[in-house]
Backbone as XML, in Angstrom:
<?xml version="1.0"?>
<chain id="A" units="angstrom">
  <residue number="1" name="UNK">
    <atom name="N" x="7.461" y="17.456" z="173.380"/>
    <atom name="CA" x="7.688" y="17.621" z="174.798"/>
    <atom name="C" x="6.464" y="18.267" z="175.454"/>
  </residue>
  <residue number="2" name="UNK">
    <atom name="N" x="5.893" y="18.892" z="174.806"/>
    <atom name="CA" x="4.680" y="19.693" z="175.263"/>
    <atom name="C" x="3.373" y="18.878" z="175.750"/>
  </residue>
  <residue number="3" name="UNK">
    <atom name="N" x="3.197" y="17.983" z="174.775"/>
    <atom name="CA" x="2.266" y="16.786" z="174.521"/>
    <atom name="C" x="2.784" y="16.035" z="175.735"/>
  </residue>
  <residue number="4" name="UNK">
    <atom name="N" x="3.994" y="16.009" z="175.791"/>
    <atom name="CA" x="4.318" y="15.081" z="177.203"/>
    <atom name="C" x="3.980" y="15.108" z="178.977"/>
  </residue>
  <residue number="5" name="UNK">
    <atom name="N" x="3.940" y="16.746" z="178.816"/>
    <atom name="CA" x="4.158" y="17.555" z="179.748"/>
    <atom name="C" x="2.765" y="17.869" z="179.887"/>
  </residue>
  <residue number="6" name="UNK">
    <atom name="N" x="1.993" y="17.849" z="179.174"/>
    <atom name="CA" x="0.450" y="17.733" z="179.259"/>
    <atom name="C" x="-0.719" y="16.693" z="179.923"/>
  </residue>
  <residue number="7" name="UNK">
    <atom name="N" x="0.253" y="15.482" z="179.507"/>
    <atom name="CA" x="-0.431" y="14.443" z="179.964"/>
    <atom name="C" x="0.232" y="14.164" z="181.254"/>
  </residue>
  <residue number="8" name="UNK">
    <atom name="N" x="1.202" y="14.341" z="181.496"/>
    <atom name="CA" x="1.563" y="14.391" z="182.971"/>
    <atom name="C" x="0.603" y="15.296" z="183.947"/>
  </residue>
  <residue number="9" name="UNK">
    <atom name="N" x="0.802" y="16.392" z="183.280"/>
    <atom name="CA" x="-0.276" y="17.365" z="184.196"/>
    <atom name="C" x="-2.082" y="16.877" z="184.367"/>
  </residue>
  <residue number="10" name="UNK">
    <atom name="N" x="-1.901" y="16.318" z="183.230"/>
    <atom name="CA" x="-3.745" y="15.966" z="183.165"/>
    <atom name="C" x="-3.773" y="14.698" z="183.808"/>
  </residue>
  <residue number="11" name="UNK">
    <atom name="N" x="-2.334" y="14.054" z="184.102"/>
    <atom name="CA" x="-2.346" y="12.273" z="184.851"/>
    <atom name="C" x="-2.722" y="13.020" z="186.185"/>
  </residue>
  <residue number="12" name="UNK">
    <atom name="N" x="-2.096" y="14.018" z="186.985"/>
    <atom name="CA" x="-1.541" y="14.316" z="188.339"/>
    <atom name="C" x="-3.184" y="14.779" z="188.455"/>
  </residue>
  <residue number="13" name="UNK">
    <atom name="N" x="-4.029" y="15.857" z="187.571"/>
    <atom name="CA" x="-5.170" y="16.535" z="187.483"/>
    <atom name="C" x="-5.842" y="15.397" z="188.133"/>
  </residue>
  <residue number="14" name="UNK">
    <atom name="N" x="-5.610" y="14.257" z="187.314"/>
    <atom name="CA" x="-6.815" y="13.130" z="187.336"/>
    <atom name="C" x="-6.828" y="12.192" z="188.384"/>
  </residue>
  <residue number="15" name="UNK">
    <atom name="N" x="-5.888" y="12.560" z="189.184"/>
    <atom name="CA" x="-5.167" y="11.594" z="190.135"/>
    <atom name="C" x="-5.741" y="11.783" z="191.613"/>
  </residue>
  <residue number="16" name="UNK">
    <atom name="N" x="-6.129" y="13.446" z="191.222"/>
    <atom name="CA" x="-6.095" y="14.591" z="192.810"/>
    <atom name="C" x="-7.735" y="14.894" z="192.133"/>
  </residue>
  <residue number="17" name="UNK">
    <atom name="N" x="-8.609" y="14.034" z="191.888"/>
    <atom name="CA" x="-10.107" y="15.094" z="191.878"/>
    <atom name="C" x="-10.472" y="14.915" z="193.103"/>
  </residue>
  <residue number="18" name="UNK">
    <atom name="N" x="-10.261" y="13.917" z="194.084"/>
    <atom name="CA" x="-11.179" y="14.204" z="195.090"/>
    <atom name="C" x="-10.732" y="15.699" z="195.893"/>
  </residue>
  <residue number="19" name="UNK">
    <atom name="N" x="-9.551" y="15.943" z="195.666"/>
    <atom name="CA" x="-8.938" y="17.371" z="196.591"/>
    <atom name="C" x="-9.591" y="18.753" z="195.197"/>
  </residue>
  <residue number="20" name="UNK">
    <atom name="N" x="-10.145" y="19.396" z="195.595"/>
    <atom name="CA" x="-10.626" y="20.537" z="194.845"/>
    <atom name="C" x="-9.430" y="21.485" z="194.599"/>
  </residue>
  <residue number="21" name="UNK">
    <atom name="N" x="-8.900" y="21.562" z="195.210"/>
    <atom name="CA" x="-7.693" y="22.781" z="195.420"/>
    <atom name="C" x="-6.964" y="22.428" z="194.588"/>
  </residue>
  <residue number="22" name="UNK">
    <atom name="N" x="-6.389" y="21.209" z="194.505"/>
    <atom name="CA" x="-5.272" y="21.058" z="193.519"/>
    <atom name="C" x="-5.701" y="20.454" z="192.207"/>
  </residue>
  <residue number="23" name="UNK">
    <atom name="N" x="-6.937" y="20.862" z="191.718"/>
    <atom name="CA" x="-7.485" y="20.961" z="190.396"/>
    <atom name="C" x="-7.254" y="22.428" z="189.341"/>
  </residue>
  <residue number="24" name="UNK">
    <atom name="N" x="-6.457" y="22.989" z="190.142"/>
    <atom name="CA" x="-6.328" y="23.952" z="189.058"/>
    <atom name="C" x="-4.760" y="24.446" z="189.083"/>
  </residue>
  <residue number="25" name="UNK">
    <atom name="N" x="-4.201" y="23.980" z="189.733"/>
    <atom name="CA" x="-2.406" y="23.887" z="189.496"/>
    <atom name="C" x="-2.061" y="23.019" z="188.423"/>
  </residue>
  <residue number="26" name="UNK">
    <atom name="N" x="-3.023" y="21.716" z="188.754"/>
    <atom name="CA" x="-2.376" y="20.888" z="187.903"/>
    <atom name="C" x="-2.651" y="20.722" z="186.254"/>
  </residue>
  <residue number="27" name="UNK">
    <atom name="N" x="-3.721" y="21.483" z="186.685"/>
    <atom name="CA" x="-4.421" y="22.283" z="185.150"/>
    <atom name="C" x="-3.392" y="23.411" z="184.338"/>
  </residue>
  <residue number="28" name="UNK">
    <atom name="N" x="-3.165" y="24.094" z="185.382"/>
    <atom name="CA" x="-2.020" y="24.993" z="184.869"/>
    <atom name="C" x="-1.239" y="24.464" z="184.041"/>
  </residue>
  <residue number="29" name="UNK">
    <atom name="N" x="-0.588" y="23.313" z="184.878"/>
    <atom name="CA" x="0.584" y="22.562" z="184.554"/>
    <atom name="C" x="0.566" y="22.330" z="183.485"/>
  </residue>
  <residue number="30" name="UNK">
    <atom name="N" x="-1.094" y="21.629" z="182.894"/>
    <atom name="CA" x="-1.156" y="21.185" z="181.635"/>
    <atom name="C" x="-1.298" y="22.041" z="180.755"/>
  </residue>
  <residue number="31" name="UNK">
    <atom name="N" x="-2.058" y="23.180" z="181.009"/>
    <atom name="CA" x="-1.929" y="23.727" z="179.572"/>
    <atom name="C" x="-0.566" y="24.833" z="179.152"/>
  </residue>
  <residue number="32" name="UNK">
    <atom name="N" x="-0.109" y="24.724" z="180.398"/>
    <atom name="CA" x="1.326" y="25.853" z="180.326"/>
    <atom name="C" x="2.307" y="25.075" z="179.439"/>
  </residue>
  <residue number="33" name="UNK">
    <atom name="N" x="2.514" y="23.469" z="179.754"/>
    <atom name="CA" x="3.208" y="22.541" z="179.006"/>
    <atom name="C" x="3.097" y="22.594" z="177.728"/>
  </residue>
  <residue number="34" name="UNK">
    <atom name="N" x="1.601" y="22.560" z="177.636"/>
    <atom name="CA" x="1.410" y="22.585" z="175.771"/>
    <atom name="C" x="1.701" y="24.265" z="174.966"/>
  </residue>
  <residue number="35" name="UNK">
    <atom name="N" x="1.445" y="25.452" z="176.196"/>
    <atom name="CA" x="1.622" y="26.637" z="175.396"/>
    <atom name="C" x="3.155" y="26.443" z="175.109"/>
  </residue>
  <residue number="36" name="UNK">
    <atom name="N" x="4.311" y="25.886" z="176.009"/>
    <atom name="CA" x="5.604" y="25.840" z="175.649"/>
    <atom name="C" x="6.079" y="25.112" z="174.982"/>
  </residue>
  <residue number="37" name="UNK">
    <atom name="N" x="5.512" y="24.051" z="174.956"/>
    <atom name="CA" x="5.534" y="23.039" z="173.335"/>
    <atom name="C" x="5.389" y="23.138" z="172.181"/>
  </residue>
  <residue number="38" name="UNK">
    <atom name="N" x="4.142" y="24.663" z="172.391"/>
    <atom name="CA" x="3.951" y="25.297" z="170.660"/>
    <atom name="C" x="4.838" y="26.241" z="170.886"/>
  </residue>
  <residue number="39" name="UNK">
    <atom name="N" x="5.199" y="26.994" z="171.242"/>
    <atom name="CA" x="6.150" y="27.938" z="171.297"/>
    <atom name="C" x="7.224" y="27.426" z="170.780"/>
  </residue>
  <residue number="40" name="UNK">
    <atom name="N" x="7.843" y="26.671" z="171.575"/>
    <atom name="CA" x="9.383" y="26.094" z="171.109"/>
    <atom name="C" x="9.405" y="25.469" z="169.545"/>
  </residue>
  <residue number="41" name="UNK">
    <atom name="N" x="8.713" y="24.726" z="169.390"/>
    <atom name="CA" x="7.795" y="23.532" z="167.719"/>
    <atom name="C" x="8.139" y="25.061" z="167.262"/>
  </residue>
  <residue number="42" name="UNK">
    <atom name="N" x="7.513" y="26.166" z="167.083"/>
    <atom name="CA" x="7.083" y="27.259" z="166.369"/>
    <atom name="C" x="7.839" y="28.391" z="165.926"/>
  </residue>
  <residue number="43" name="UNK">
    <atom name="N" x="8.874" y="28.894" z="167.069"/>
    <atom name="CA" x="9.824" y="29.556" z="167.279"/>
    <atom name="C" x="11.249" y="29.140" z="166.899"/>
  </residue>
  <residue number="44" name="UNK">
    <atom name="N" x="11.424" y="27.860" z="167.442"/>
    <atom name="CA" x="13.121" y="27.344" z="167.345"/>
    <atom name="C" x="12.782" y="26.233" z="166.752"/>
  </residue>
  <residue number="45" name="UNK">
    <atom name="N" x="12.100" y="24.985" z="166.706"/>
    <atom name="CA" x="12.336" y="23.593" z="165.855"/>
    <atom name="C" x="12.252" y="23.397" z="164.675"/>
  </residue>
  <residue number="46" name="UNK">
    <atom name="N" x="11.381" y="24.188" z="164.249"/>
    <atom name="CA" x="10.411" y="24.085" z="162.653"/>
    <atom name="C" x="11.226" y="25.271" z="161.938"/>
  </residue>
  <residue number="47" name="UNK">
    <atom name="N" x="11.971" y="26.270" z="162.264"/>
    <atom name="CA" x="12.679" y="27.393" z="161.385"/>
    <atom name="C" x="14.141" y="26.358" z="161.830"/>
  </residue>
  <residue number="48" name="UNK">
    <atom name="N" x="14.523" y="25.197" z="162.502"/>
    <atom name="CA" x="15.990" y="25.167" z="162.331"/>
    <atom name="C" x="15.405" y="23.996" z="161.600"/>
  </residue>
  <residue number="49" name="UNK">
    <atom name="N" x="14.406" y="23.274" z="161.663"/>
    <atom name="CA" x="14.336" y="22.017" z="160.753"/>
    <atom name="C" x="14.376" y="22.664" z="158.990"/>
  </residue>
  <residue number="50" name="UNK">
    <atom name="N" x="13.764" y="23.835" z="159.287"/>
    <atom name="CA" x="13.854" y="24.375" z="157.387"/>
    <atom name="C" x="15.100" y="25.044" z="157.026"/>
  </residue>
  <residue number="51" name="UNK">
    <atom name="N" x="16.051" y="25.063" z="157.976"/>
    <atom name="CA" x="17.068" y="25.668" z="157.634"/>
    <atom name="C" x="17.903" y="24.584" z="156.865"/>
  </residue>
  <residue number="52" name="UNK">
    <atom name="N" x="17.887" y="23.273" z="157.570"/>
    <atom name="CA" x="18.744" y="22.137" z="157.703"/>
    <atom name="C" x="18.152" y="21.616" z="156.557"/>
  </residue>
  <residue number="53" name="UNK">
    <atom name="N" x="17.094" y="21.574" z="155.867"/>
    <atom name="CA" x="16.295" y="21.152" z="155.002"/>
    <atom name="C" x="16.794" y="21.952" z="153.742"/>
  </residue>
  <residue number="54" name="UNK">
    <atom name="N" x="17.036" y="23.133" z="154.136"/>
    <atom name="CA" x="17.605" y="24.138" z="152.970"/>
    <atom name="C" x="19.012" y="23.777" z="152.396"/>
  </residue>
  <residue number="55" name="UNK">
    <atom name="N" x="19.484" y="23.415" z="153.362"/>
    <atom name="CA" x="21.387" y="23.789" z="153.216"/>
    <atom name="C" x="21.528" y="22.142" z="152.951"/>
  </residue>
  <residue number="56" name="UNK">
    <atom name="N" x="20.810" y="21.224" z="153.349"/>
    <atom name="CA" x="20.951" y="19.775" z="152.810"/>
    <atom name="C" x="20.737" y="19.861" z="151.144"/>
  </residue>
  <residue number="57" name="UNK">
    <atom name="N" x="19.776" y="20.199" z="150.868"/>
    <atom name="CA" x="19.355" y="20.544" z="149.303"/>
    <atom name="C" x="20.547" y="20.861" z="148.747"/>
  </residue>
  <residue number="58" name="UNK">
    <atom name="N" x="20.937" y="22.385" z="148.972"/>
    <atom name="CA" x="21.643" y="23.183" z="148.753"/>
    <atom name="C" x="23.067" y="22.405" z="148.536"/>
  </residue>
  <residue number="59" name="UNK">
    <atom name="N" x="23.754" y="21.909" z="149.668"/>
    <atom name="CA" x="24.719" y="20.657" z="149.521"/>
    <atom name="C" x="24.453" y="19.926" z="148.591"/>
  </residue>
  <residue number="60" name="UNK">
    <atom name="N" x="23.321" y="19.168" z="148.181"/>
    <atom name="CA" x="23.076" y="17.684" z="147.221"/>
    <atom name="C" x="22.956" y="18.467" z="145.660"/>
  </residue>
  <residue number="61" name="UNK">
    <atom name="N" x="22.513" y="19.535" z="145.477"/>
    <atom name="CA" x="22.920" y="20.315" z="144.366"/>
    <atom name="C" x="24.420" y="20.560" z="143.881"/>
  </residue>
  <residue number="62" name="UNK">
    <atom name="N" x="25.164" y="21.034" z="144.726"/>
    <atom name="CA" x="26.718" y="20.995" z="144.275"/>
    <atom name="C" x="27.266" y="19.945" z="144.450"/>
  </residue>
  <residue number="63" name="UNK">
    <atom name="N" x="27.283" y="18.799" z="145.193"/>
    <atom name="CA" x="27.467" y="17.803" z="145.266"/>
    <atom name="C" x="27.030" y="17.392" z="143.505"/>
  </residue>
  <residue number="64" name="UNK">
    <atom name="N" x="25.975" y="17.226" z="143.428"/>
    <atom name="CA" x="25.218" y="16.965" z="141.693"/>
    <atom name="C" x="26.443" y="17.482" z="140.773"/>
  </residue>
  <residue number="65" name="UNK">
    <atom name="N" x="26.156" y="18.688" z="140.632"/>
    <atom name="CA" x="27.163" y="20.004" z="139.999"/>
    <atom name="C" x="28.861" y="19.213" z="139.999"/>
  </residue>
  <residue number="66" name="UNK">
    <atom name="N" x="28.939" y="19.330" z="140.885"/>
    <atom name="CA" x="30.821" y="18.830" z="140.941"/>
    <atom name="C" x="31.066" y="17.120" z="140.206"/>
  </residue>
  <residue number="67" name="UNK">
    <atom name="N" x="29.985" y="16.547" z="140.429"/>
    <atom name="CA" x="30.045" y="15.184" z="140.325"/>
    <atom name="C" x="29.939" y="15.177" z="138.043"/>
  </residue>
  <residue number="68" name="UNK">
    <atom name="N" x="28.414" y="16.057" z="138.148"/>
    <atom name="CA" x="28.606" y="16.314" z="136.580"/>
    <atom name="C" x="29.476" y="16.823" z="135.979"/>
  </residue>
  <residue number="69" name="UNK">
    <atom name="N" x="30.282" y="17.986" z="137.115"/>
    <atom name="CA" x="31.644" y="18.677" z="136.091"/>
    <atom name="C" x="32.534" y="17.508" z="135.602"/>
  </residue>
  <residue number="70" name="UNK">
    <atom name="N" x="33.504" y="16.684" z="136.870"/>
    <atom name="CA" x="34.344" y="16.217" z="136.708"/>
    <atom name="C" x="33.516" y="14.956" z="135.528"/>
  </residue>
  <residue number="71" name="UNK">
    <atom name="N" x="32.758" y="14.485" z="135.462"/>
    <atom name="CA" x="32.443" y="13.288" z="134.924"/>
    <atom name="C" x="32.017" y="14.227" z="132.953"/>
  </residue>
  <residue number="72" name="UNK">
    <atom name="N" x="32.043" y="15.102" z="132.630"/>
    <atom name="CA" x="31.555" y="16.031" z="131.605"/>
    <atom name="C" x="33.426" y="16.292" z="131.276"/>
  </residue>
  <residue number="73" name="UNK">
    <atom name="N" x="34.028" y="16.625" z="132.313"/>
    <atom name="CA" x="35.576" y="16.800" z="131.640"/>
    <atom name="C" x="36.403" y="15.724" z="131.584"/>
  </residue>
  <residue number="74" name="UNK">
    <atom name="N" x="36.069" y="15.041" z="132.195"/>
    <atom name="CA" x="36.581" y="13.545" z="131.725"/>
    <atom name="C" x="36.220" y="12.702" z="130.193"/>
  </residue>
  <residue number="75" name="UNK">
    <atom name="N" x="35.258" y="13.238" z="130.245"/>
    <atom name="CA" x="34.842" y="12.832" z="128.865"/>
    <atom name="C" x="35.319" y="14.246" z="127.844"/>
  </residue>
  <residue number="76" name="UNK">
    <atom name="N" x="35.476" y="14.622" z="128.274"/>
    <atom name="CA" x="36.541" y="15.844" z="127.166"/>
    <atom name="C" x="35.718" y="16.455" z="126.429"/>
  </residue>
  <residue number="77" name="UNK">
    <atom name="N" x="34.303" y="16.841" z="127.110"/>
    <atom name="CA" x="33.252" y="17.796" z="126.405"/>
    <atom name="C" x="33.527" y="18.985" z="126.069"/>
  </residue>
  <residue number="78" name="UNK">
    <atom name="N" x="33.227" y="19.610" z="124.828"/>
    <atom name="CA" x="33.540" y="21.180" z="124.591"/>
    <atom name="C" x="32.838" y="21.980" z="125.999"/>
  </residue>
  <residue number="79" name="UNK">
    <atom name="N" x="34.017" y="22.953" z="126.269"/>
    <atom name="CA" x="33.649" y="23.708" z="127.700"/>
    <atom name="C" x="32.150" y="24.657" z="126.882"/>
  </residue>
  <residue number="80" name="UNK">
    <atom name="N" x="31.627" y="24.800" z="126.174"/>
    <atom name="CA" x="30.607" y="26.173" z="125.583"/>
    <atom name="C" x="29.297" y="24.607" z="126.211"/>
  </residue>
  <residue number="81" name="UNK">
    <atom name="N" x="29.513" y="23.833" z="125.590"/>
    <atom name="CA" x="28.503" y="22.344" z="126.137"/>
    <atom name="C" x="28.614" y="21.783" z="127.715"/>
  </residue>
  <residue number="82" name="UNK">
    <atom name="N" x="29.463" y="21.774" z="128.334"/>
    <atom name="CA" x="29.664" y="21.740" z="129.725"/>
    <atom name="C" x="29.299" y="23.027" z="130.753"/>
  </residue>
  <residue number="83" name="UNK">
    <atom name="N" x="29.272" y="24.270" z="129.701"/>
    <atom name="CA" x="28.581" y="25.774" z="130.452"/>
    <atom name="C" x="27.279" y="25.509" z="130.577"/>
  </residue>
  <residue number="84" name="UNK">
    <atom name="N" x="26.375" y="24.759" z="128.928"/>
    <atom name="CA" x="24.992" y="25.116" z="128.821"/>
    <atom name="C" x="24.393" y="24.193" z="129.767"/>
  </residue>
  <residue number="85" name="UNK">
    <atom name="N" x="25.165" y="22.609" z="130.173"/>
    <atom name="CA" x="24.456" y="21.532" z="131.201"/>
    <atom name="C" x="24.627" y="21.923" z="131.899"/>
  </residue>
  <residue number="86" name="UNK">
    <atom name="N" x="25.980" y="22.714" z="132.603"/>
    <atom name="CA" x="26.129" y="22.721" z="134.006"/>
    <atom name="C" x="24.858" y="23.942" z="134.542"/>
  </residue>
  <residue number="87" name="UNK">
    <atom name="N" x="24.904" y="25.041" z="133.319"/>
    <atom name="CA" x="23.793" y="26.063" z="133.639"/>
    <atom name="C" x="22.472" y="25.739" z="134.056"/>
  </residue>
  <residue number="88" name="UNK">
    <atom name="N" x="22.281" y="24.538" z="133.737"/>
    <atom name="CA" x="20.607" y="24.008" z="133.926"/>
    <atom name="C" x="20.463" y="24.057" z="135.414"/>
  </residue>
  <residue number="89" name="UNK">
    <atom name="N" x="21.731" y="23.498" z="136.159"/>
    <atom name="CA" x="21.245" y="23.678" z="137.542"/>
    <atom name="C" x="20.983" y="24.808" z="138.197"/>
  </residue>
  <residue number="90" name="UNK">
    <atom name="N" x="21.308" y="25.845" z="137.778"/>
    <atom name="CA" x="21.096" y="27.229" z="138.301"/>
    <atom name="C" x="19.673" y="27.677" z="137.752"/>
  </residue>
  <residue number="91" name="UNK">
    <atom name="N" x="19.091" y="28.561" z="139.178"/>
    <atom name="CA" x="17.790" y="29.356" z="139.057"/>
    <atom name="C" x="18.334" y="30.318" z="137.459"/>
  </residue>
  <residue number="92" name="UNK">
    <atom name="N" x="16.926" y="31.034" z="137.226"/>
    <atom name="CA" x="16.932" y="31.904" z="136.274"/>
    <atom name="C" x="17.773" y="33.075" z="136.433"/>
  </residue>
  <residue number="93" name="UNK">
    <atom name="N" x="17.513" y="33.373" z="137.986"/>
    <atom name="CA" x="18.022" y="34.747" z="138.476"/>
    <atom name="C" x="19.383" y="34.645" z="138.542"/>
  </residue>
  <residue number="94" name="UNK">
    <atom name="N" x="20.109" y="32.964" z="139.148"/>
    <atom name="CA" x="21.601" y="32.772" z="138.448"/>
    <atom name="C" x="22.302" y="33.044" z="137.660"/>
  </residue>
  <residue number="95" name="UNK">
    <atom name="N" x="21.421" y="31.967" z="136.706"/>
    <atom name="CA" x="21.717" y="32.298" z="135.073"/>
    <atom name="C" x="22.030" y="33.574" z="134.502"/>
  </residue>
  <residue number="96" name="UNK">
    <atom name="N" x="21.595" y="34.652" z="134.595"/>
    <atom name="CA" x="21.184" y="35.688" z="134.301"/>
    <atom name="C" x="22.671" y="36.438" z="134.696"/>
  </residue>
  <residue number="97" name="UNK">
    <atom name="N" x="22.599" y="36.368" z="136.064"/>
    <atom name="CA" x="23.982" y="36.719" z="136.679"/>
    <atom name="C" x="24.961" y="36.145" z="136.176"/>
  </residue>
  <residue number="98" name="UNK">
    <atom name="N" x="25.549" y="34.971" z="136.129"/>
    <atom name="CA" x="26.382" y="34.536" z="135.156"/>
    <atom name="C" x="26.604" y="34.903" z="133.898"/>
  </residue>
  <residue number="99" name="UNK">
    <atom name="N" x="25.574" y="34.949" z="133.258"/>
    <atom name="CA" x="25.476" y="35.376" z="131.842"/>
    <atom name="C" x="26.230" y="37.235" z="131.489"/>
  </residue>
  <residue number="100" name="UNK">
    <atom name="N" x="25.317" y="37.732" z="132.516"/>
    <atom name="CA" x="25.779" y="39.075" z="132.354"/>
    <atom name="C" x="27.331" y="39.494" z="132.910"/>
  </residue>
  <residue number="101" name="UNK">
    <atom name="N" x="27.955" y="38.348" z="133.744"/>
    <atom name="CA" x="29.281" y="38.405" z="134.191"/>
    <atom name="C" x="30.046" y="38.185" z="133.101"/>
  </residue>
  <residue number="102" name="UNK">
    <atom name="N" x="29.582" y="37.003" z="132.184"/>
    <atom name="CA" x="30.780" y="36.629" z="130.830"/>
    <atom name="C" x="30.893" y="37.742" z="129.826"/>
  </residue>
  <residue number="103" name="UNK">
    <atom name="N" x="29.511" y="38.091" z="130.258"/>
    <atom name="CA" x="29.383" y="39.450" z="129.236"/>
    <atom name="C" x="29.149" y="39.037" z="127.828"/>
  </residue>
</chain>
């Protein structure tokens, strides 16, 4: 949007050179457009795009997980062999936690 809002301002800039005066409003225009274009990209788009990027993962992992449980107990695997695969999907720092929960 910024990029958009830029070239509008630099169309209107380019439109009005013979008038001197309104060479530097419309200048404004343009670069105020692009400071709020990085702002917004920087502040709010790019931290909710990595959020959504996170929690999609995050979903397609248990999604994985649930899909291997039921398909691992269907086949009537010893649960000590269905702990050690299903464990693979978990970080170390998981693992660890789990581990020290079974005791």
């Amino acid at each position: 949007m910024g990029l958009i809002g830029t070239l509008v301002g630099l169309v209107q800039m380019l439109s009005q050179l013979d008038d001197i005066s309104t060479l530097g409003p419309a200048m404004a225009v343009a670069l105020l457009t692009t400071l709020y274009g990085a702002m917004i990209a920087n502040l709010i788009a790019v931290p909710l795009a990595d959020k959504i990027r996170e929690r999609a993962a995050r979903d397609q992992r248990n999604r994985q997980i649930i899909k291997d449980s039921v398909n691992l107990l269907y086949q009537r695997q010893d649960p000590q062999l269905v702990n050690e695969i299903l464990s693979t999907y978990l970080t170390p720092v998981e693992q660890e936690r789990l581990f020290d929960e079974e005791g």
